[in-house]
C-alpha positions in Angstrom: 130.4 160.6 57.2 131.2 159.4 53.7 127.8 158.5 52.6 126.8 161.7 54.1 128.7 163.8 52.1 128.0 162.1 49.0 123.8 163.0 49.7 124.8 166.2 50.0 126.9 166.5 46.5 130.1 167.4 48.6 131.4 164.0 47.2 130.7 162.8 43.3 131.4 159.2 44.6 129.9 157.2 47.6 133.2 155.5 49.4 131.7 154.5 52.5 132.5 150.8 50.8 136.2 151.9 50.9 136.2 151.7 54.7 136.6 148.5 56.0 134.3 148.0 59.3 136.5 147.5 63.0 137.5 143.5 63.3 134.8 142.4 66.1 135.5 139.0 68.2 133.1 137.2 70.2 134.0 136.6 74.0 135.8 140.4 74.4 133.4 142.0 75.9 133.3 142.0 80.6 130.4 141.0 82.0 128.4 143.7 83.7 127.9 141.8 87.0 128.1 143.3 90.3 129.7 141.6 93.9 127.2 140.2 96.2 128.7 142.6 98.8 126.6 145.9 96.4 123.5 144.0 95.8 123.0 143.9 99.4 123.8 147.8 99.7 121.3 148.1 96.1 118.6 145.9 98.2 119.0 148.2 101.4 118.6 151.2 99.4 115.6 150.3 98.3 112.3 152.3 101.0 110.2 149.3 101.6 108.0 151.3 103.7 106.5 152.6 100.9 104.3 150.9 97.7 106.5 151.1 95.1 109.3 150.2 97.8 108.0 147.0 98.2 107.2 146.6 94.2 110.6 147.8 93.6 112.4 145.3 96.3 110.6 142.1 95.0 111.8 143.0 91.4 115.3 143.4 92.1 114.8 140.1 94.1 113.3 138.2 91.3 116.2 139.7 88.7 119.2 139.2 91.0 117.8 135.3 92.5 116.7 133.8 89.1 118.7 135.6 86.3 115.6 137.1 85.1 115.4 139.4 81.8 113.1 142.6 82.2 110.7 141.5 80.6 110.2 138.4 82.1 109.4 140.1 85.2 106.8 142.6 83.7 105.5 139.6 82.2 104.9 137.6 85.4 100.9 137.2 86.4 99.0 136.0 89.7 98.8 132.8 87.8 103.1 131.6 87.6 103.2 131.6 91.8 102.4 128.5 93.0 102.3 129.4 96.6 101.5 125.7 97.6 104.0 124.1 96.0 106.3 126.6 96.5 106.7 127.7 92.9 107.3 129.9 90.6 107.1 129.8 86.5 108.9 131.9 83.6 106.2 130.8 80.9 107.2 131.9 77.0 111.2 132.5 77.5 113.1 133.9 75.0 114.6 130.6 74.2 111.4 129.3 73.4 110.3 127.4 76.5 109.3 127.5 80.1 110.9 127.6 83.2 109.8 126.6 87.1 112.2 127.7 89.9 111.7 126.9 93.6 110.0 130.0 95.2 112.7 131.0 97.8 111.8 132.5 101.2 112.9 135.8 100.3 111.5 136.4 97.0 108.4 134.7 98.5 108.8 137.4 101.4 108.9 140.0 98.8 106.3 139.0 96.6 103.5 138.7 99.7 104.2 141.8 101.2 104.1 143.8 97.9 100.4 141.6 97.1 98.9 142.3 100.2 100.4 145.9 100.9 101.4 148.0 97.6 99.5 146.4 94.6 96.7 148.1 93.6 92.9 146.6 93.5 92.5 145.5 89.9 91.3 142.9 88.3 94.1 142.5 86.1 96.5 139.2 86.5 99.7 140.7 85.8 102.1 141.0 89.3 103.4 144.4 89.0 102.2 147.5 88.2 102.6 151.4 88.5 102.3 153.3 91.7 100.5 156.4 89.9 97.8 156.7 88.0 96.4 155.3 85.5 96.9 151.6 86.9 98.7 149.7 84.6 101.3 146.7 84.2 104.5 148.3 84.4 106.5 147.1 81.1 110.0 146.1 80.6 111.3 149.4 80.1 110.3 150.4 84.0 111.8 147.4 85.5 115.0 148.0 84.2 114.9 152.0 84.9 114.1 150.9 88.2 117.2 148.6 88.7 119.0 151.4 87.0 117.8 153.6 89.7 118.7 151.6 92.6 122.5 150.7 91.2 122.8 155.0 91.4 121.1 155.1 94.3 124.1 152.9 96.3 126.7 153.8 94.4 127.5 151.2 92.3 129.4 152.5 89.3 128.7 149.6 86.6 128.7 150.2 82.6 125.2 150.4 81.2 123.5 150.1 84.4 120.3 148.0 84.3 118.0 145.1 85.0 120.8 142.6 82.8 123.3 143.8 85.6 121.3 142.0 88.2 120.9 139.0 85.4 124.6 139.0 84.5 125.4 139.2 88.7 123.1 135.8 89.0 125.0 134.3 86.1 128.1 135.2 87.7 127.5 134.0 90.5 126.5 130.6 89.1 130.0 130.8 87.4 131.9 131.4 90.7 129.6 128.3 92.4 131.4 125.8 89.5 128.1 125.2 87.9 128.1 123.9 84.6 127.7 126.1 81.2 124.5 123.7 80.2 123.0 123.8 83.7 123.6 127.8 83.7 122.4 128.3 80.3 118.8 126.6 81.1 118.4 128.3 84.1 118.5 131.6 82.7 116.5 130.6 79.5 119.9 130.9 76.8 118.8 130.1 73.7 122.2 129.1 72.9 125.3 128.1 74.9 127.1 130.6 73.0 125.3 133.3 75.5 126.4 131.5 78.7 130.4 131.2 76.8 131.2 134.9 78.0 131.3 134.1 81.4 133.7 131.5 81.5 136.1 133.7 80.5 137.2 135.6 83.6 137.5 134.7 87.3 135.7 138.4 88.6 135.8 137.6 92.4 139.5 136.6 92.0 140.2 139.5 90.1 138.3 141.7 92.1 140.2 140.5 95.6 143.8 140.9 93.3 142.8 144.4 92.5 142.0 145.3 96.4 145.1 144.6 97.4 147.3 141.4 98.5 145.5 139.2 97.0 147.8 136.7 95.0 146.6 133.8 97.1 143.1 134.5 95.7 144.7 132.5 92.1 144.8 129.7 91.5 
């Protein structure tokens, strides 16, 4: 506001530099994970009778199971499933390196149904792509407006809904199995272990059974 009125000659002085910015601290801010109880009302809301059903199922799969970011998923081709061996790779994560997970049963469910019934015939390697016209790889943006779509769709009132809520839900998850920061952080491709820090911080489905009721004996 300061330096706006000082443009417009309605101040002779700029003292925006007068106004000390808000004290920010790392490690404040509440994950934006989800129970395991809504992600199987977000997977049932999702019509997998239809193309972009089955598109849309295997993505929220893929984000939920391995931590995935958006645009990991936009990014995956024909090539990263390694159906034999029962694999699948996260080449050129944002922490520099690759990743290969086992491909579980379900994702591996998802991802064959949605090849052999809703992808489109193109020669193009990439996994997913658009149920209209023009065929195209469906970018980052799409995957998380479809997450974003599906958490409405159920019912699931989370901040900043998205394709990171179904990341964050896998980290949390991960968190509330005992697994280590370091083996956490390399699953989901941190660059640092800063990034895995923030959810250390809070026991959510201990929290979560506390706030439902009588739930005390939930603490430790």
């Amino acid at each position: 506001m300061l330096r706006y009125a000082h443009r417009e000659g309605l101040l002779q002085a700029d003292l925006s530099r007068t106004v000390e910015w808000p004290q920010a601290y790392r490690l404040t801010t509440i994950p934006r994970s989800i129970s395991w109880t809504d992600v199987s009302k977000l997977l049932a809301a999702v019509d997998r009778r239809t193309s972009s059903g089955k598109r849309d199922y295997a993505i929220l799969l893929l984000l939920v199971t391995y931590g995935l970011r958006g645009r990991e998923v936009a990014a995956l081709t024909l090539d990263d499933i390694d159906w034999r061996h029962e694999r699948l790779a996260v080449p050129e994560r944002k922490a520099g390196h690759s990743s290969v997970f086992p491909l579980s049963a379900s994702v591996g469910q998802a991802l064959a149904d949605y090849l052999q019934h809703g992808r489109p015939q193109t020669s193009d390697r990439h996994v997913f792509f658009r149920a209209v016209a023009p065929v195209q790889p469906i970018g980052p943006a799409a995957v998380s407006a479809r997450a974003t779509h599906y958490l409405r769709k159920a019912g699931i009132d989370v901040i900043r809904p998205g394709s990171h809520t179904l990341r964050h839900t896998c980290i949390q998850r991960m968190v509330d199995a005992n697994f280590t920061l370091k083996t956490i952080g390399d699953f989901v491709g941190h660059r640092s272990p800063a990034s895995t820090e923030i959810y250390a911080k809070v026991a959510v489905e201990a929290l979560r059974q506390v706030a439902l009721g009588d739930g005390e004996e939930a603490l430790p």
